[in-house]
N, CA, C and O atoms as CSV, one atom per row, in Angstrom:
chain,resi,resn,atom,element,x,y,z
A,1,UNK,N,N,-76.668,-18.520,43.742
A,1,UNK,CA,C,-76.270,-19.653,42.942
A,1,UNK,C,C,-75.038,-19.280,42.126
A,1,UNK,O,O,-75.134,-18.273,41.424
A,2,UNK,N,N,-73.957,-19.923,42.128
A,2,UNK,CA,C,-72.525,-19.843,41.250
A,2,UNK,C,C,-73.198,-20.572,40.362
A,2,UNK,O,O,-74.121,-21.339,40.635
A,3,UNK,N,N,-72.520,-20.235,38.733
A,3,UNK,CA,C,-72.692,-20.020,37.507
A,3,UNK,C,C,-71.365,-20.735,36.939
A,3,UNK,O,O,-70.393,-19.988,36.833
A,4,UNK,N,N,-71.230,-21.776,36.645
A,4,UNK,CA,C,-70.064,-22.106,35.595
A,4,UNK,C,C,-70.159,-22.808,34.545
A,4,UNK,O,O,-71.313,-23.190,34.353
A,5,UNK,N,N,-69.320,-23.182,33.680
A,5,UNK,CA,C,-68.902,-24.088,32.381
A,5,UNK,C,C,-69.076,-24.897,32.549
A,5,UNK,O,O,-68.829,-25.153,33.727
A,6,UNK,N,N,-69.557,-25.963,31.836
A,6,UNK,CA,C,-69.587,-27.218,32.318
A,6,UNK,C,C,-68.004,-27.938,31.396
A,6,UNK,O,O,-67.699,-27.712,30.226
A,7,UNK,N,N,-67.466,-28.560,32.108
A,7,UNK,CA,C,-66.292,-29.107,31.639
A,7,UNK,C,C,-66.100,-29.932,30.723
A,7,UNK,O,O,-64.995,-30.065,30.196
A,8,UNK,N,N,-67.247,-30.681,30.355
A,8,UNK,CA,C,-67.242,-31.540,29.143
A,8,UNK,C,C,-67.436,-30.955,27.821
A,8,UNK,O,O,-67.537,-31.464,26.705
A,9,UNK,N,N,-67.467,-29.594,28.295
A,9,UNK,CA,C,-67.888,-28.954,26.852
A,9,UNK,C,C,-66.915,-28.426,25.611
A,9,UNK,O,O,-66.053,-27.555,25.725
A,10,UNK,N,N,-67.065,-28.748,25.074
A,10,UNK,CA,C,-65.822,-27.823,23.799
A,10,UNK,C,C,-65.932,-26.786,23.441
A,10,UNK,O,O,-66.989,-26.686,22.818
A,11,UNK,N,N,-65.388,-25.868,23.484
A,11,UNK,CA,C,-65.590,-24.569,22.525
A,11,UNK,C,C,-64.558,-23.841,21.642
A,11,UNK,O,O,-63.359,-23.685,21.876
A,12,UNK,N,N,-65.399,-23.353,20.388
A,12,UNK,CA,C,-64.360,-22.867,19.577
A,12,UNK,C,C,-65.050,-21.820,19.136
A,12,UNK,O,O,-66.275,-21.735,19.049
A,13,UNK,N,N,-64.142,-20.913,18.822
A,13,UNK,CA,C,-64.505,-19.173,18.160
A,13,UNK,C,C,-64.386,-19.465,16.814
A,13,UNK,O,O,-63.460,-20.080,16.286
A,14,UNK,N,N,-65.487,-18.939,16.214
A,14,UNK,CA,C,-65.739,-19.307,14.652
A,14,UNK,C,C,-66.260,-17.568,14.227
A,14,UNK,O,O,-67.400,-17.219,14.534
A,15,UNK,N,N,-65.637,-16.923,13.760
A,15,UNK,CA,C,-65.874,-15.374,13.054
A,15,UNK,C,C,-66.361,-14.315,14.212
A,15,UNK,O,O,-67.186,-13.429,13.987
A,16,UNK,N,N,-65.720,-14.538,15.508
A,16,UNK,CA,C,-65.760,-13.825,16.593
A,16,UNK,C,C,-66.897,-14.400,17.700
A,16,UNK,O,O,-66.960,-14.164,18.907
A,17,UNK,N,N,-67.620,-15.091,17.007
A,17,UNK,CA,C,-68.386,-15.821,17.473
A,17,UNK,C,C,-68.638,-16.977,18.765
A,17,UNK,O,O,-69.685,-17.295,18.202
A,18,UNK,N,N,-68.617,-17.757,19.816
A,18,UNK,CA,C,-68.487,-18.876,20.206
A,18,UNK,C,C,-70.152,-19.833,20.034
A,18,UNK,O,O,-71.334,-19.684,20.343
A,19,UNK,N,N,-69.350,-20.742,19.406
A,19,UNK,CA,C,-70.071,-22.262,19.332
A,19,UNK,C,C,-69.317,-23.363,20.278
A,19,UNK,O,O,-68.135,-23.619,20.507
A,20,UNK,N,N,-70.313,-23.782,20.626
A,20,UNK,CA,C,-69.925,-24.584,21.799
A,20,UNK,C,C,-71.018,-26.162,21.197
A,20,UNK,O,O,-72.059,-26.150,20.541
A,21,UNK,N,N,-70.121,-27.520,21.835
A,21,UNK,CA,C,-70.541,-28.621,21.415
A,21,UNK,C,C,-70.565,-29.388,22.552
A,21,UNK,O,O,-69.579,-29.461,23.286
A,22,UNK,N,N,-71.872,-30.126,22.832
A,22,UNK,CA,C,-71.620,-31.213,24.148
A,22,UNK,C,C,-71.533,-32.715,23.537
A,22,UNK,O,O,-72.362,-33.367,22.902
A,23,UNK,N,N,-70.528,-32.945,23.868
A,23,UNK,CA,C,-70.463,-34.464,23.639
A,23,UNK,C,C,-71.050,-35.894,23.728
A,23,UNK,O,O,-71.061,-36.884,22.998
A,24,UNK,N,N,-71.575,-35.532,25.056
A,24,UNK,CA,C,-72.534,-36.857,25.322
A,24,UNK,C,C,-73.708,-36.810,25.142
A,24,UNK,O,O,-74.401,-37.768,25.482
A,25,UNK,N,N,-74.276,-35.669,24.547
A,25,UNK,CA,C,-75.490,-35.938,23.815
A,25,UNK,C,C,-75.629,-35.266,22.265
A,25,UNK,O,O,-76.561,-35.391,21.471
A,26,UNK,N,N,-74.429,-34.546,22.130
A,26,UNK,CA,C,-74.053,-34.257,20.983
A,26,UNK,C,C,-75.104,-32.734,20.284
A,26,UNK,O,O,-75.516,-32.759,19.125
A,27,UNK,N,N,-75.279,-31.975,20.886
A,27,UNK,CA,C,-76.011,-30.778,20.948
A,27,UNK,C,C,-75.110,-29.605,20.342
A,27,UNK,O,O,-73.939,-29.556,20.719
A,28,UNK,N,N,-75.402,-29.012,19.772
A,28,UNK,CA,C,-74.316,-27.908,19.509
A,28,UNK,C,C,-74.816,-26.301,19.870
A,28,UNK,O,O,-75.811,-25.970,19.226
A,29,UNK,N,N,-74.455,-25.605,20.491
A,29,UNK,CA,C,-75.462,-24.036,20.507
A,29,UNK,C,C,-74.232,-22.966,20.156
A,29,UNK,O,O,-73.189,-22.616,20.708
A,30,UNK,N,N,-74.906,-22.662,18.994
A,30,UNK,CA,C,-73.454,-21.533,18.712
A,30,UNK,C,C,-74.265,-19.895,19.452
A,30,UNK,O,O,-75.459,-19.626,19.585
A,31,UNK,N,N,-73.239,-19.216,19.745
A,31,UNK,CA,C,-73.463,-17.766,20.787
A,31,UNK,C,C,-73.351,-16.701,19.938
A,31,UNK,O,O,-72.611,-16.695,18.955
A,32,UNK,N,N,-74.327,-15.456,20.410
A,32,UNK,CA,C,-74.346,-14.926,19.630
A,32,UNK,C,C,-73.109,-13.758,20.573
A,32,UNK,O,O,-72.443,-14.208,21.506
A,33,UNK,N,N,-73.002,-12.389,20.156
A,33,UNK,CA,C,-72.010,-11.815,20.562
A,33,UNK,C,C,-71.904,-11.688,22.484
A,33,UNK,O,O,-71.012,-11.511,23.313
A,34,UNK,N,N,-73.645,-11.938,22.486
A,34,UNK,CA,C,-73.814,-11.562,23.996
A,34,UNK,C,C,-73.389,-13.028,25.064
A,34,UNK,O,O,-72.805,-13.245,26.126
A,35,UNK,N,N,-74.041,-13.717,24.088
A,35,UNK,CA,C,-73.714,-15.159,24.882
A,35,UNK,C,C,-72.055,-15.147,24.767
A,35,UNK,O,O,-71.404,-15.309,25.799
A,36,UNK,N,N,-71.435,-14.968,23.590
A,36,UNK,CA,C,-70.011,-15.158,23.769
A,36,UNK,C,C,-69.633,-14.286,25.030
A,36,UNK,O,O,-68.575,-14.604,25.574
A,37,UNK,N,N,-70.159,-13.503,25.434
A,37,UNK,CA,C,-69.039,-12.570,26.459
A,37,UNK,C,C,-69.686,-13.247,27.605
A,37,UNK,O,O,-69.046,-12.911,28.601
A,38,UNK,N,N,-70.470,-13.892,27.875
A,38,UNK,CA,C,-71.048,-14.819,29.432
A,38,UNK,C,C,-70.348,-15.862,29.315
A,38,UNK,O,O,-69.885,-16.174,30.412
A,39,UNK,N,N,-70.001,-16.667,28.363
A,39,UNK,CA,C,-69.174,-17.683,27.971
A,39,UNK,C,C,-67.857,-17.242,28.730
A,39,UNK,O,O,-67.389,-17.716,29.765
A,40,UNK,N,N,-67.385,-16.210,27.945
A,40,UNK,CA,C,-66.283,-15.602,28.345
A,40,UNK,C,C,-65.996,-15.172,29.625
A,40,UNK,O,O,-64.823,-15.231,29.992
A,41,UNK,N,N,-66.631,-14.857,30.187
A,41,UNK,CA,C,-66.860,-14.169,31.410
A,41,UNK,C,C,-66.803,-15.384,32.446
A,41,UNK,O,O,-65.969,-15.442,33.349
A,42,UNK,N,N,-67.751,-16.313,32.220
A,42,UNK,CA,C,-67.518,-17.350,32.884
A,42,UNK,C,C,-66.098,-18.437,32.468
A,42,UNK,O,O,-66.190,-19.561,31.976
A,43,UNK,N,N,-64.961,-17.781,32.796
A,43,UNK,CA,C,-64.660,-18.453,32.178
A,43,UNK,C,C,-63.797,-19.181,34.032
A,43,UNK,O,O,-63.207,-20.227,34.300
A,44,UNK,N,N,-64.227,-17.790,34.973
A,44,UNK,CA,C,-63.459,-18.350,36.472
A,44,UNK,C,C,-65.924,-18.864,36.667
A,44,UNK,O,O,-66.812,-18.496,35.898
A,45,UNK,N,N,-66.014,-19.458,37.548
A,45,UNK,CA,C,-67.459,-19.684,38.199
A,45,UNK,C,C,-67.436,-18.127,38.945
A,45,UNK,O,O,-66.524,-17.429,39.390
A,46,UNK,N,N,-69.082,-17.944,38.829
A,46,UNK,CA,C,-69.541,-16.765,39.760
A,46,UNK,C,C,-70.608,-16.657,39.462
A,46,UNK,O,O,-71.167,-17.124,38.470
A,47,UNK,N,N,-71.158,-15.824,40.552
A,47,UNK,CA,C,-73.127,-15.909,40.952
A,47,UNK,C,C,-73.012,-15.173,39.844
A,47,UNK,O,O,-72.167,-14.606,39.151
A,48,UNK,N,N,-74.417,-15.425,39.938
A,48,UNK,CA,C,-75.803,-14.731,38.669
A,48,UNK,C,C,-75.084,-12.805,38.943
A,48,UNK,O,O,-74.313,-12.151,38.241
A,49,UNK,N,N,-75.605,-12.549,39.910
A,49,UNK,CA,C,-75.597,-11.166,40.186
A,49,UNK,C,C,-73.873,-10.308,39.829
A,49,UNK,O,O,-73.714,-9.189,39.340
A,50,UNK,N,N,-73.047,-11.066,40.173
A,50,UNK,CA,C,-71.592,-11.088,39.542
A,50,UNK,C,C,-71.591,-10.609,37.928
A,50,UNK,O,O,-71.183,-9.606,37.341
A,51,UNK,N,N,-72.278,-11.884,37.511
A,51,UNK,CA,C,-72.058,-12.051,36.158
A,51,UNK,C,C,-72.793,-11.007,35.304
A,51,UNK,O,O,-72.373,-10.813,34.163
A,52,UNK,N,N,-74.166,-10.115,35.888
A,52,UNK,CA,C,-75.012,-9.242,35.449
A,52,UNK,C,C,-74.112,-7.915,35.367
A,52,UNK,O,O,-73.829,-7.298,34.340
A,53,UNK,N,N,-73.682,-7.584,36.834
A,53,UNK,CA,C,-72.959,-6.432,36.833
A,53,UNK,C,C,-71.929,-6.315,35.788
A,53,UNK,O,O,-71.976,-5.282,35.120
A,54,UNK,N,N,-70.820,-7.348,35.459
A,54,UNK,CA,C,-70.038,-7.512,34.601
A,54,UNK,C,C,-70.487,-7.307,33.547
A,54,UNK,O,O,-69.592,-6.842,32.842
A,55,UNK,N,N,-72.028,-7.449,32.655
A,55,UNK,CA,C,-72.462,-7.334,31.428
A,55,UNK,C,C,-72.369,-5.509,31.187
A,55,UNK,O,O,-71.859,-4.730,30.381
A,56,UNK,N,N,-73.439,-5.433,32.782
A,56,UNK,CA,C,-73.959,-3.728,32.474
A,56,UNK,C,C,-72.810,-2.991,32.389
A,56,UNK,O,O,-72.741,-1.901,31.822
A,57,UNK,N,N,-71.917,-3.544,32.929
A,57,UNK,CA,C,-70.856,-2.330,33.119
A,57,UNK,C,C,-69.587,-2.497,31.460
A,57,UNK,O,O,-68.718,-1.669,31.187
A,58,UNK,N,N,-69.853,-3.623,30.747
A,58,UNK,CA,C,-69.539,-3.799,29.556
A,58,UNK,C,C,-70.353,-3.505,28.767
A,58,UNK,O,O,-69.815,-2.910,27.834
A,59,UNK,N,N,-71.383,-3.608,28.644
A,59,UNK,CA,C,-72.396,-2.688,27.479
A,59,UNK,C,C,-73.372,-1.345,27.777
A,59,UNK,O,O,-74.138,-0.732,27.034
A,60,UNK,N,N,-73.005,-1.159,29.200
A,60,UNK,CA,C,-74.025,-0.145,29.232
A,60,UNK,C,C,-75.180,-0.076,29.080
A,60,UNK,O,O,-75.672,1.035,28.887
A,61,UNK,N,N,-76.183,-1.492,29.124
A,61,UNK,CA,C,-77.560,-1.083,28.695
A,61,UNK,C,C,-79.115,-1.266,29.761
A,61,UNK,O,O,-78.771,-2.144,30.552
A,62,UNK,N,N,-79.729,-1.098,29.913
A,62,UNK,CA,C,-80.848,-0.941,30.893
A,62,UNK,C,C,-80.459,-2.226,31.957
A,62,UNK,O,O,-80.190,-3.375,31.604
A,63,UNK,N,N,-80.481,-1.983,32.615
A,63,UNK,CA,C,-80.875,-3.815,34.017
A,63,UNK,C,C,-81.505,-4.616,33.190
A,63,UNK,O,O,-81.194,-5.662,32.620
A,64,UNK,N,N,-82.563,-3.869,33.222
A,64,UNK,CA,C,-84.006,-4.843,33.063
A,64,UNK,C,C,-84.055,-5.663,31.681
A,64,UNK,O,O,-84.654,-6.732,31.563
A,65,UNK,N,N,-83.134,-4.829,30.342
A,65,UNK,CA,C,-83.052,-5.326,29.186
A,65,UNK,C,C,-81.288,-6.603,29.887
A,65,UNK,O,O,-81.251,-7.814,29.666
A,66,UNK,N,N,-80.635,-6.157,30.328
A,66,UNK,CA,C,-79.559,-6.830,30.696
A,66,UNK,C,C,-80.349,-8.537,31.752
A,66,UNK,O,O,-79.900,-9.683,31.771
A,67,UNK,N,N,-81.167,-8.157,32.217
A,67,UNK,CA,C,-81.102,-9.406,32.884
A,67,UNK,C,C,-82.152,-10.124,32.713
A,67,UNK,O,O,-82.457,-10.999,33.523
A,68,UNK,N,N,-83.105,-9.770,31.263
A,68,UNK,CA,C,-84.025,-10.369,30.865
A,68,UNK,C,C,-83.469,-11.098,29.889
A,68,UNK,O,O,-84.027,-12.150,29.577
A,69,UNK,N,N,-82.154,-10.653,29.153
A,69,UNK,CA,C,-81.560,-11.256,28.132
A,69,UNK,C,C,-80.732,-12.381,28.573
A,69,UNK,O,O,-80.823,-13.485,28.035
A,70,UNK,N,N,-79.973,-12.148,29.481
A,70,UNK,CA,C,-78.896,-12.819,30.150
A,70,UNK,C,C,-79.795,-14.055,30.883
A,70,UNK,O,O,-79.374,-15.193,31.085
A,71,UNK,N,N,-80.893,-13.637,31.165
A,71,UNK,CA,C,-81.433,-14.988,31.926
A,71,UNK,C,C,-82.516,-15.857,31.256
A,71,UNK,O,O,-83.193,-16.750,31.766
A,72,UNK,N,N,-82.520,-15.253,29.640
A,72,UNK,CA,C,-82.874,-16.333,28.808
A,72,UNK,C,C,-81.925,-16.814,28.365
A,72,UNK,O,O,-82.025,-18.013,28.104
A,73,UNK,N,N,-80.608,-16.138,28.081
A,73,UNK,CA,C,-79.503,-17.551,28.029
A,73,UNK,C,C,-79.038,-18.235,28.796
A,73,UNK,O,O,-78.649,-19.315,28.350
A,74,UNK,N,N,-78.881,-18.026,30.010
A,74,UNK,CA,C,-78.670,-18.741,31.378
A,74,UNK,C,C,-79.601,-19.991,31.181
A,74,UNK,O,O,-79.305,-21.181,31.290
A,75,UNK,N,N,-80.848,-19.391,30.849
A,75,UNK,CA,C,-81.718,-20.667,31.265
A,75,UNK,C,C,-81.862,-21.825,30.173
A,75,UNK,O,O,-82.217,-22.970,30.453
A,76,UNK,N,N,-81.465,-21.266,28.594
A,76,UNK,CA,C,-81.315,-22.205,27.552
A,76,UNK,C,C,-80.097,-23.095,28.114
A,76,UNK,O,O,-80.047,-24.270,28.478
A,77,UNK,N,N,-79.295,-22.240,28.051
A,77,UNK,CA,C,-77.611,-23.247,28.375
A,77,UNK,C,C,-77.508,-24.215,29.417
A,77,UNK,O,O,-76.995,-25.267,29.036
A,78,UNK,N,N,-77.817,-24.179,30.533
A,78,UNK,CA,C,-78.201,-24.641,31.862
A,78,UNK,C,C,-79.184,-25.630,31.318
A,78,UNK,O,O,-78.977,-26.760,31.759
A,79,UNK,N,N,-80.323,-25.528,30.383
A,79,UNK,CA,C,-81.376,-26.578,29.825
A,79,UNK,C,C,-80.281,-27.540,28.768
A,79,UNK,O,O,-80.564,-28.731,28.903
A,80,UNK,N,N,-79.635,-27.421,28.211
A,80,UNK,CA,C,-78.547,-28.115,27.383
A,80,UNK,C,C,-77.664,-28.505,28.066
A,80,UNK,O,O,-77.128,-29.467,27.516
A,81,UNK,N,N,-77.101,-28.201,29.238
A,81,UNK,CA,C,-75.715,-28.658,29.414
A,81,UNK,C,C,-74.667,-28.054,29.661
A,81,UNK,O,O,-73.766,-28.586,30.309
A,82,UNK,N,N,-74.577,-26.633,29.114
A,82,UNK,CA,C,-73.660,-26.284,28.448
A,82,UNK,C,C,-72.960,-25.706,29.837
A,82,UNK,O,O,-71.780,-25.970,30.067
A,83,UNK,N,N,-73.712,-24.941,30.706
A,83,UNK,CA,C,-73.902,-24.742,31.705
A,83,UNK,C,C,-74.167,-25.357,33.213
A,83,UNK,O,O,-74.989,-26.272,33.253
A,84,UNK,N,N,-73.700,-25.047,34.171
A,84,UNK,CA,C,-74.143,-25.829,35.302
A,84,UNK,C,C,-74.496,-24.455,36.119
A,84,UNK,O,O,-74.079,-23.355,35.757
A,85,UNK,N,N,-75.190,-24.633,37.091
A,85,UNK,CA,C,-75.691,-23.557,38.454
A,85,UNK,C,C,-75.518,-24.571,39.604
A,85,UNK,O,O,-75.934,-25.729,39.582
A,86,UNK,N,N,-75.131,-24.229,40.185
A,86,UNK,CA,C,-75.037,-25.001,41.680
A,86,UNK,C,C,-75.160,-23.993,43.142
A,86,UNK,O,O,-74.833,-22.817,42.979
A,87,UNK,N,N,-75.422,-24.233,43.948
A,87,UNK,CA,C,-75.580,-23.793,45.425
A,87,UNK,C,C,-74.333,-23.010,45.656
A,87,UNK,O,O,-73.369,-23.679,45.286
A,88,UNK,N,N,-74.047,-22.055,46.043
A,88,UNK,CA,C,-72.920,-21.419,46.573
A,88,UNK,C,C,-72.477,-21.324,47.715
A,88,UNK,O,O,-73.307,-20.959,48.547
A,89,UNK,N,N,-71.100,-21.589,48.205
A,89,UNK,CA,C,-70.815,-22.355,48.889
A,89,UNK,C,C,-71.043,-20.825,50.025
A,89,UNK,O,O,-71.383,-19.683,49.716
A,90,UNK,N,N,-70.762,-21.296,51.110
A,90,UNK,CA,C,-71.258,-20.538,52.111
A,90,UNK,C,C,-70.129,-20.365,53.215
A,90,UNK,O,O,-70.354,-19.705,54.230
């Protein structure tokens, strides 16, 4: 599954931070340092497994802590909006 932004979304860096706002239902989820760098990261679309390696190899920390974290924000953001997952193209 490719992983991207959803385009309606706004975002702005507030004290290194990203907060992000959806418009059409008017939700706001501000990120904490980790979500900012998936934010960031996504900033071209790419699979789940893409986007993991890119974390571990930026923080250095266990898989298992890396993709237990990463895929409770995946799955909040994606539940809001903020996020889309779609089928990858083949």
């Amino acid at each position: 599954m490719t992983l991207s932004r959803n385009p309606a979304i706004c975002a702005a860096e507030l004290d290194g931070e990203i907060c992000l706002f959806h418009p059409d239902n008017a939700v706001y989820l501000n990120l904490n340092a980790t979500g900012s760098a998936v934010w960031t990261l996504l900033d071209a679309p790419m699979e789940r497994e893409q986007l993991l390696a890119q974390l571990l190899e930026r923080y250095g920390v266990e898989e298992a802590i890396c993709r237990r974290d990463t895929e409770a924000f995946l799955a909040e953001a994606i539940e809001r909006g903020m996020l889309i997952e779609q089928p990858s193209a083949a």
